[in-house]
N, C-alpha and C positions, 0 to 999 in steps of 0.2 A: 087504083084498084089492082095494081100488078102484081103491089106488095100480098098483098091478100089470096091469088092462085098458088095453086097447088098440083104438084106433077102426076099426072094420072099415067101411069109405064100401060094402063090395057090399050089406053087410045092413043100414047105416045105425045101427049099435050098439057099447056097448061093449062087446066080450068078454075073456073073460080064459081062457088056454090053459090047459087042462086036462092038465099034464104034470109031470115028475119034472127041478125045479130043483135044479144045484151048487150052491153056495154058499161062497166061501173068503174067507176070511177070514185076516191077517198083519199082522207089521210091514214085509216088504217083497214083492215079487214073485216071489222065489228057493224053490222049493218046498218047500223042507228047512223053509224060515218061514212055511210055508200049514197052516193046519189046512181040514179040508173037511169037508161035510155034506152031506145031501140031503132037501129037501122034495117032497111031493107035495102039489097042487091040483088 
């Protein structure tokens, strides 16, 4: 998960967004070739 934070300079920390990521994944960009998924953090 560490990879995933991001620097917030107002709070002076890393945080990491607590929300529901797509995820897709193909051999090219054409949707018909996308399979998709969803995580939550």
């Amino acid at each position: 998960m560490e990879k995933l934070k991001w620097y917030n300079p107002v709070h002076r920390t890393w945080e990491l967004e607590n929300m529901t990521y797509r995820i897709y994944a193909g051999s090219s960009e054409a949707l018909a070739d996308l399979k998709a998924t969803e995580i939550a953090l």
